[in-house]
C-alpha positions as CSV (number, residue, x, y, z in Angstrom):
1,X,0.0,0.0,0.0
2,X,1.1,3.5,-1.0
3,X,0.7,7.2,0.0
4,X,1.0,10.8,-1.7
5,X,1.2,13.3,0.3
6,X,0.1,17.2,-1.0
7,X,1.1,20.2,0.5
8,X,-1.2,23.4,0.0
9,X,-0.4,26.5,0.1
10,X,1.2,29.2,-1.7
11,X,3.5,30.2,0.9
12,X,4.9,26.8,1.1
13,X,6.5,27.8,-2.4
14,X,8.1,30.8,-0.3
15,X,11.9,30.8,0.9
16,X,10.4,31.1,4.2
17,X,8.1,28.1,4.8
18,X,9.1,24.7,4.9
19,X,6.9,21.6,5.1
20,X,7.6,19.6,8.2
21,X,3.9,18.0,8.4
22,X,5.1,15.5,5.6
23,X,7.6,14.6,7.6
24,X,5.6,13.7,10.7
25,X,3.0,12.3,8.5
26,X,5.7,10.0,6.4
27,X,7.1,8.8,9.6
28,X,3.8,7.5,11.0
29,X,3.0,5.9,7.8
30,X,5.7,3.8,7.6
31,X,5.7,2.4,10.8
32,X,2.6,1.2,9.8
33,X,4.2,-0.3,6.2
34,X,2.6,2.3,4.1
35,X,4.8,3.7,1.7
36,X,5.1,7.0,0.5
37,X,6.0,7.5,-2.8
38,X,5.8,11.4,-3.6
39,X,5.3,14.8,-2.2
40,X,3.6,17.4,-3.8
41,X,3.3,21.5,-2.9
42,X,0.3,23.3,-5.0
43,X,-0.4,26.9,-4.7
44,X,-3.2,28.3,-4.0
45,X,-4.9,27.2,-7.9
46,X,-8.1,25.0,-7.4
47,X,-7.7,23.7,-11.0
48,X,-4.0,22.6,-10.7
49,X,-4.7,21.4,-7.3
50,X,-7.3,19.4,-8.5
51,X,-5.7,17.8,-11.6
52,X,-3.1,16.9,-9.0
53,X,-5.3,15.3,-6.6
54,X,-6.8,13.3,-9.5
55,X,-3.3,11.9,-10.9
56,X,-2.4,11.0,-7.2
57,X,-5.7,9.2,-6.7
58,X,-4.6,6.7,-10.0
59,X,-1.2,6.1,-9.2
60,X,-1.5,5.8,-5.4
61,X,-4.1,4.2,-2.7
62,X,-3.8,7.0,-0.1
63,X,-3.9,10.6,-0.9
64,X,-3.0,13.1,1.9
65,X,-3.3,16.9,1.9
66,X,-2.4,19.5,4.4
67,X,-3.6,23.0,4.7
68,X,-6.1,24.9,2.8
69,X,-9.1,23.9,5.5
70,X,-9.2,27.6,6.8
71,X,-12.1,30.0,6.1
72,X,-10.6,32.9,4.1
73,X,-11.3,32.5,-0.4
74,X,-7.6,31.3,-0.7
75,X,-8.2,27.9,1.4
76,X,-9.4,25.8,-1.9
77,X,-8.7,22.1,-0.6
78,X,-12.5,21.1,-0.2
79,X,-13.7,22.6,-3.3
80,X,-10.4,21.0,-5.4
81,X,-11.2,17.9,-3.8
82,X,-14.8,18.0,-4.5
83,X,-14.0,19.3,-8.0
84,X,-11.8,16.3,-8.5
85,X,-14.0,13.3,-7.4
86,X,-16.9,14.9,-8.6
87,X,-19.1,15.0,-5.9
88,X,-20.8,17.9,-3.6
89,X,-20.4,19.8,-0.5
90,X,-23.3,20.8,2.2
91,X,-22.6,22.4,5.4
92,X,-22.9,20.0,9.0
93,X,-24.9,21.8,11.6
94,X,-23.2,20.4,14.6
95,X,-19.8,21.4,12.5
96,X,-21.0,24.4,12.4
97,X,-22.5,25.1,15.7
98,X,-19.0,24.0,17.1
99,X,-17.6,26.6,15.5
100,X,-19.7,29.0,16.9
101,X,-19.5,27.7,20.5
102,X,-15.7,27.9,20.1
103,X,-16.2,32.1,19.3
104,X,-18.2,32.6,22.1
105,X,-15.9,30.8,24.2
106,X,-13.5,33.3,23.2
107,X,-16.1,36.3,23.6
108,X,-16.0,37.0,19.9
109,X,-18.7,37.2,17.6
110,X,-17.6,34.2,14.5
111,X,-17.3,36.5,11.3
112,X,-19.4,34.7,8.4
113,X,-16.5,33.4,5.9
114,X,-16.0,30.3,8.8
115,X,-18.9,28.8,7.7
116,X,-16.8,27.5,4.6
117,X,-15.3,26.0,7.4
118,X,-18.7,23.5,8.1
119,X,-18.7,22.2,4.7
120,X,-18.4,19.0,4.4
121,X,-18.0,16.7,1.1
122,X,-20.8,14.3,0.9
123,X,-19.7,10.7,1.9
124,X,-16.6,11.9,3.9
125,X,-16.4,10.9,7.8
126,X,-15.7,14.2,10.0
127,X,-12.3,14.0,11.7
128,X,-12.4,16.4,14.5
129,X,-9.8,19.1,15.6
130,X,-9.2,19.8,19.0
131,X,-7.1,21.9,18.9
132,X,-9.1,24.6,16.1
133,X,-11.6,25.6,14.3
134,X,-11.6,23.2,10.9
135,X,-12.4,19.6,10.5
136,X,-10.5,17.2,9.1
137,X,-12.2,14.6,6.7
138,X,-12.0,11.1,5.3
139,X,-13.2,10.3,1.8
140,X,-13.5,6.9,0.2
141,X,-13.3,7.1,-3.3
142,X,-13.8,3.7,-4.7
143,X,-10.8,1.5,-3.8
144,X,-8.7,4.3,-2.4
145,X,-8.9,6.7,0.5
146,X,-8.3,10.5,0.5
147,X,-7.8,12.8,3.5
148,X,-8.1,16.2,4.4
149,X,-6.0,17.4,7.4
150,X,-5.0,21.1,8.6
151,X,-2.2,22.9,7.9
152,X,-1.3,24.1,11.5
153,X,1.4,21.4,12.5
154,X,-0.1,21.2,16.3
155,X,-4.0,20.7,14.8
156,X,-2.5,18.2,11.9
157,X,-0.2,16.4,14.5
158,X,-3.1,16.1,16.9
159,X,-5.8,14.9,14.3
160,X,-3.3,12.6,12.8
161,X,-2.6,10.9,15.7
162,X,-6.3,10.7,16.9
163,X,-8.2,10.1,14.2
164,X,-6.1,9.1,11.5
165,X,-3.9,6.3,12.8
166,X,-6.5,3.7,14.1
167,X,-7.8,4.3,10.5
168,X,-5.1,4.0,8.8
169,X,-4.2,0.8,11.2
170,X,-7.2,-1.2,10.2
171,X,-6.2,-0.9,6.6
172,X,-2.7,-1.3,6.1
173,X,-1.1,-4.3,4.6
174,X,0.9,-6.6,6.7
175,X,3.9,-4.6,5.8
176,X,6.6,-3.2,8.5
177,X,9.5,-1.2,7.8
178,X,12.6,-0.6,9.5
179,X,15.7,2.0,8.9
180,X,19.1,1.3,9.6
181,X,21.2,4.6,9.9
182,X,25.1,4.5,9.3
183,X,26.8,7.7,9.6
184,X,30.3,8.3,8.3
185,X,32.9,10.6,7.1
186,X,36.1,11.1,5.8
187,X,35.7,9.4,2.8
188,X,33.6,10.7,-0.2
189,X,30.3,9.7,-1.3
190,X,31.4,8.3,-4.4
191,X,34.2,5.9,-2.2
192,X,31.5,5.2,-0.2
193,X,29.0,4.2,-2.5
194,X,32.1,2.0,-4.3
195,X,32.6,0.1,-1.3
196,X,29.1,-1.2,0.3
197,X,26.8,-1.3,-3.6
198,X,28.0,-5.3,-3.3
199,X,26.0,-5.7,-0.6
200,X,22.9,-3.8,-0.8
201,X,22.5,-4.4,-5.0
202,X,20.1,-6.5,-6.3
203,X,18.6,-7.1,-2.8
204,X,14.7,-7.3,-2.5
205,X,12.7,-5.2,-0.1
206,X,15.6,-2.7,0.4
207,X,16.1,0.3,-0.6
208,X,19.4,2.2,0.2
209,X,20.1,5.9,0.0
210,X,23.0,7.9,1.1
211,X,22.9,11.4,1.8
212,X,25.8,13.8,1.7
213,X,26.1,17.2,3.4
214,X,29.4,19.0,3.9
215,X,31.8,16.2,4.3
216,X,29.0,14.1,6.5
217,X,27.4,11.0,5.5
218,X,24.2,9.1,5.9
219,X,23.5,6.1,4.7
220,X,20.0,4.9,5.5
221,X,19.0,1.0,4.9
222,X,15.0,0.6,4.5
223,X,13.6,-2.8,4.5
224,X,10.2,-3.2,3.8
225,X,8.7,-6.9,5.0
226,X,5.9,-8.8,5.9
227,X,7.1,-8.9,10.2
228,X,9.2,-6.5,11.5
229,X,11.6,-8.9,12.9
230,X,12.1,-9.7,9.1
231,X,12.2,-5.9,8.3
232,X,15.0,-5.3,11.6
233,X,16.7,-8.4,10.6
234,X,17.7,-7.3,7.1
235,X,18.2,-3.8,7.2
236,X,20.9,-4.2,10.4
237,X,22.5,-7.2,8.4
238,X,23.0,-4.4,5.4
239,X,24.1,-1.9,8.1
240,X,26.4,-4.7,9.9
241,X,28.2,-5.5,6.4
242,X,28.6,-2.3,5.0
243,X,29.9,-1.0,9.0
244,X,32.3,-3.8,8.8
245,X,33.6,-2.4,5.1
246,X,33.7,0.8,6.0
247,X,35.7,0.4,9.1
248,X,36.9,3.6,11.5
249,X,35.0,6.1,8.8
250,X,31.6,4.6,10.4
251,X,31.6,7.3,13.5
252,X,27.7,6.2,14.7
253,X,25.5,3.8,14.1
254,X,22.4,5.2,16.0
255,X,22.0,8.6,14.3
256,X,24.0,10.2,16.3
257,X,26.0,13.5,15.2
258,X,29.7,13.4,15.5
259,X,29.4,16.0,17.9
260,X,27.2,14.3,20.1
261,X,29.9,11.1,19.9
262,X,32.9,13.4,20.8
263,X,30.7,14.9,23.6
264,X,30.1,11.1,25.5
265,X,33.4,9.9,25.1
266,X,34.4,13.1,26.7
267,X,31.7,12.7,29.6
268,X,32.7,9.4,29.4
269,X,36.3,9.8,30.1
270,X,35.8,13.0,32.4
271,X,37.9,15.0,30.1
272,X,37.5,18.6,28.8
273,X,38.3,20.1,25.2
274,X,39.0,23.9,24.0
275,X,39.0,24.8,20.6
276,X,41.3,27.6,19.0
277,X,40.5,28.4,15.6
278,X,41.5,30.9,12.6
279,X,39.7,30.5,9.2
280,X,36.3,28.9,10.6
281,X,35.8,31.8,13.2
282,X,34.0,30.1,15.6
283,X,32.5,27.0,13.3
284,X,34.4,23.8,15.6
285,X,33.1,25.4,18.7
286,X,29.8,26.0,17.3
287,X,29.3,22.6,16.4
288,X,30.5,21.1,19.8
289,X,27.9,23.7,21.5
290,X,24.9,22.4,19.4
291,X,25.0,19.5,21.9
292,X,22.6,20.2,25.3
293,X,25.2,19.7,27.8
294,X,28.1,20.3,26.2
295,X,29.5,23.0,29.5
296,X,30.1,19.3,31.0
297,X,33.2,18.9,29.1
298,X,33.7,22.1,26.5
299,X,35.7,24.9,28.5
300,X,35.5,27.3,25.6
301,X,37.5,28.8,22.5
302,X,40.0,31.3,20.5
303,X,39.0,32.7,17.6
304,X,42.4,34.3,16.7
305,X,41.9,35.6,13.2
306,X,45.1,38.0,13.0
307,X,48.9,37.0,13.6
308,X,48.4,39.4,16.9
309,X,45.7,37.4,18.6
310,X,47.4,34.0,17.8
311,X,50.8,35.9,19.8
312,X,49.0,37.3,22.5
313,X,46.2,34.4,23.7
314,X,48.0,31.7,22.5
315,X,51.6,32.5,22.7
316,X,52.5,31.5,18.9
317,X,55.9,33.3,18.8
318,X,56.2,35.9,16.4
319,X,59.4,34.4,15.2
320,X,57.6,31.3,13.7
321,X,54.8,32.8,12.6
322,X,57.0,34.9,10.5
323,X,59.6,31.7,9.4
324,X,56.4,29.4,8.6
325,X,53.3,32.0,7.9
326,X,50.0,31.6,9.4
327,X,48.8,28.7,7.4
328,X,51.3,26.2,8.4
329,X,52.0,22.8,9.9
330,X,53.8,24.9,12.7
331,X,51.3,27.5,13.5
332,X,48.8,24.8,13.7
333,X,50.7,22.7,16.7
334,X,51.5,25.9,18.4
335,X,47.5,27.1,18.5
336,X,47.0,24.0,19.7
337,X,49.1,23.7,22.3
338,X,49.2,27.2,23.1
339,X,45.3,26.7,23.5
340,X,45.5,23.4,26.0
341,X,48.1,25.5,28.1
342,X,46.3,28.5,28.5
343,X,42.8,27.0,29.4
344,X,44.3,23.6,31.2
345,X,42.2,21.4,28.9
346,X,42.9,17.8,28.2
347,X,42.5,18.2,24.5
348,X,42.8,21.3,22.3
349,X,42.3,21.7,18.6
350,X,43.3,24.4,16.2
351,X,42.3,25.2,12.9
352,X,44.2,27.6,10.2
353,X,43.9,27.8,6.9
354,X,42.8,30.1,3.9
355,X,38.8,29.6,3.4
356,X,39.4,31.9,0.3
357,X,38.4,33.9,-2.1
358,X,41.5,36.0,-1.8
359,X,45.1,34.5,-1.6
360,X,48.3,35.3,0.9
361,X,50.3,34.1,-1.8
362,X,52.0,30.5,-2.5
363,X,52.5,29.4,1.1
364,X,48.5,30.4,1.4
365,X,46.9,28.8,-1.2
366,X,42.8,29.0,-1.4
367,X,41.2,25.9,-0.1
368,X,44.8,25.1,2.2
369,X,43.9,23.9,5.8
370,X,46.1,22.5,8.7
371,X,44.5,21.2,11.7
372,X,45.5,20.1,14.8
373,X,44.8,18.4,17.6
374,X,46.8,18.5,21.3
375,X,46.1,15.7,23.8
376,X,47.7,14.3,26.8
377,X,50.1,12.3,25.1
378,X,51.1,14.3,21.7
379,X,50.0,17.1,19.0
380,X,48.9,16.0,15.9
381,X,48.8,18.0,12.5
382,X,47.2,17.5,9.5
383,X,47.2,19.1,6.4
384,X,44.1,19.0,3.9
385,X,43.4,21.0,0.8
386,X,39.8,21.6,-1.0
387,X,39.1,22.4,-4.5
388,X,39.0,26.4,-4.7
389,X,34.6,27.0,-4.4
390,X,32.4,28.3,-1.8
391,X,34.1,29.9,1.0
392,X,31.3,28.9,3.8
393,X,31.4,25.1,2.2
394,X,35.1,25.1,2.4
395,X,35.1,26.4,6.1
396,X,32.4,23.6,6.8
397,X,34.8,21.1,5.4
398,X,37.4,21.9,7.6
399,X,35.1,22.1,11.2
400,X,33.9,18.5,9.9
401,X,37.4,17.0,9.4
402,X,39.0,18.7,12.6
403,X,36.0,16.6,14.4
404,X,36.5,13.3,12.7
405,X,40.5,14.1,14.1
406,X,39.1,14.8,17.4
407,X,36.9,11.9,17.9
408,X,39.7,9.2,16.1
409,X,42.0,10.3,18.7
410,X,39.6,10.1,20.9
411,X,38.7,6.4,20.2
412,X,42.0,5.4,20.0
């Protein structure tokens, strides 16, 4: 069994909005085994709504749509809906009289555009809203189902869960899915790809997908079987393999961010970290802060963007920052440990480099980063170079690969 789920809305098309109700919707859904297959987001157009609703309706057996329930002349759902199964609309009384009860609740008198709100297509079970002002509804139309759910993620969420679910529960298939999640870096997605496709290829009720951001990979494994013991079992034996392949690039295996990993093995060893860092201005420490909790073990950072602040807070001589330059194998141990002595951290790292566009000449070329990290027992330095392109994706690179440093030393 299969799902579409529509978005309505112009301002979903905006920069500003983003659809998180087919997310919440999606992941409900599957937990039941019902698969969603595409996501749509229509403007406000009745007509293109409605031929959109109608070529859902053939290719899937679940049609979903959020928003456009509300009372003003933009909120089209019911009449594209009705337009595109060809049936009629007449207003419910008790719908309506609910409406009204909730107004004078609120000691306001209901203005007359909510009584678009009461109409309800004919067939089409009410789904109530307890948390405002417009019904949800739940259409048969022949052998497939369509429903009408608000656009408000706290009304959907709630009417989803109520109403919806149980429905949707004495339908589905028996289907269960399960996800396996593999996170990794330090390789790219292409190695990545190269090195687990033998094992996932050709394999029946899986599909795998790996999703690359900034140097950070996912790779999610989705079974789709008849138990979910069956589903669990296959997807963690594709997750097992492919961990097993990948080796020490494999950082998490419950979705955890590698920020989160450094954080417990810090906790974990009751050790503390500083961070002192030059092109990235703040990135490494930014990342380590996203973590609730992270005062436990983080004590703080340097952002020393000039030769002047590397000299006076971390105590890089003068003399080697003009032998070596600022992006340098040299500079890089000397933040580093210059950082771990100041603050009395167990481990420091340091990042320099030249995020671009402009260049400090041949010892600085664009895209040139060294990074280091200081522990208890030695300072490491690394040295790692990106094609010339966007300055904030470079920077991210190089906040990504000081943490897979930080966390392999870490591990051991």
């Amino acid at each position: 069994m299969n799902a579409e789920i529509i978005a309505v809305g112009s301002e979903m098309l905006t920069a500003g909005r983003l659809d998180t109700n087919s997310l919440f919707i999606t992941d409900h859904l599957n937990s039941l085994g019902i698969e969603v297959t595409a996501k749509h987001v229509v403007g406000d157009d009745r007509d293109r709504l409605a031929t959109t609703i109608r070529r859902a309706l053939g290719d899937s057996d679940i049609v979903i749509l959020s928003g456009g329930l509300g009372p003003t002349e933009d909120d089209l759902t019911r009449d594209a809906v009705a337009q595109a199964i060809g049936c009629s609309m007449s207003a419910d009384a008790g719908i309506l009289e609910a409406i009204e009860r909730r107004f004078r609740i609120m000691q306001r008198k209901m203005p007359e555009i909510n009584k678009r709100q009461a109409m309800i297509l004919d067939g089409a079970e009410i789904l109530s809203n307890d948390r405002g002002t417009a019904p949800g509804q739940w259409r048969v139309v022949g052998d497939k189902v369509i429903v009408l759910l608000p656009g408000p993620p706290s009304e959907l969420k709630s009417m989803f869960t109520r109403e919806c679910l149980p429905r949707f529960s004495k339908i589905a298939p028996p289907t269960a899915i399960h996800t396996a999640v593999l996170r990794v870096t330090g390789i790219s997605e292409s190695q990545l790809d190269q090195t687990i496709a033998p094992f996932y290829v050709g394999r029946a009720n899986l599909e795998t997908t790996v999703l690359a951001h900034d140097g950070d990979l996912q790779v999610r494994f989705r079974a789709q079987c008849p138990t979910m013991d069956a589903a669990v079992a296959l997807s963690e034996e594709m997750a097992e393999k492919s961990a097993a392949a990948l080796a020490e690039n494999v950082y998490s295996r419950n979705g955890d961010s590698l920020e989160t990993v450094i954080g417990k093995r810090l906790i974990a060893a009751g050790q503390t970290l500083v961070a002192a860092e030059s092109a990235t201005g703040g990135g490494f420490a930014a990342r380590i802060t996203n973590v609730a909790g992270s005062s436990a073990y983080f004590l703080g950072g340097y952002v020393t963007y000039t030769k002047r602040m590397k000299t006076g807070l971390l105590g890089v001589s003068p003399e080697l920052l003009a032998e070596f330059g600022a992006v340098s194998s040299q500079t890089a141990q000397a933040m580093a440990e210059g950082a771990r002595r100041a603050s009395g951290a167990d481990w420091a790292i340091s990042i320099t480099g030249n995020a671009g566009p402009a260049t400090d000449g041949a010892e600085s070329p664009v895209g040139a980063f060294y990074l280091g990290v200081a522990g208890p027992d030695k300072t490491e330095v690394t040295h790692l170079a990106w094609p010339i392109g966007d300055r904030e994706r470079v920077r991210a690179f190089a906040v990504q690969a000081t943490l897979n440093l930080l966390n392999r030393r870490l591990r051991g």
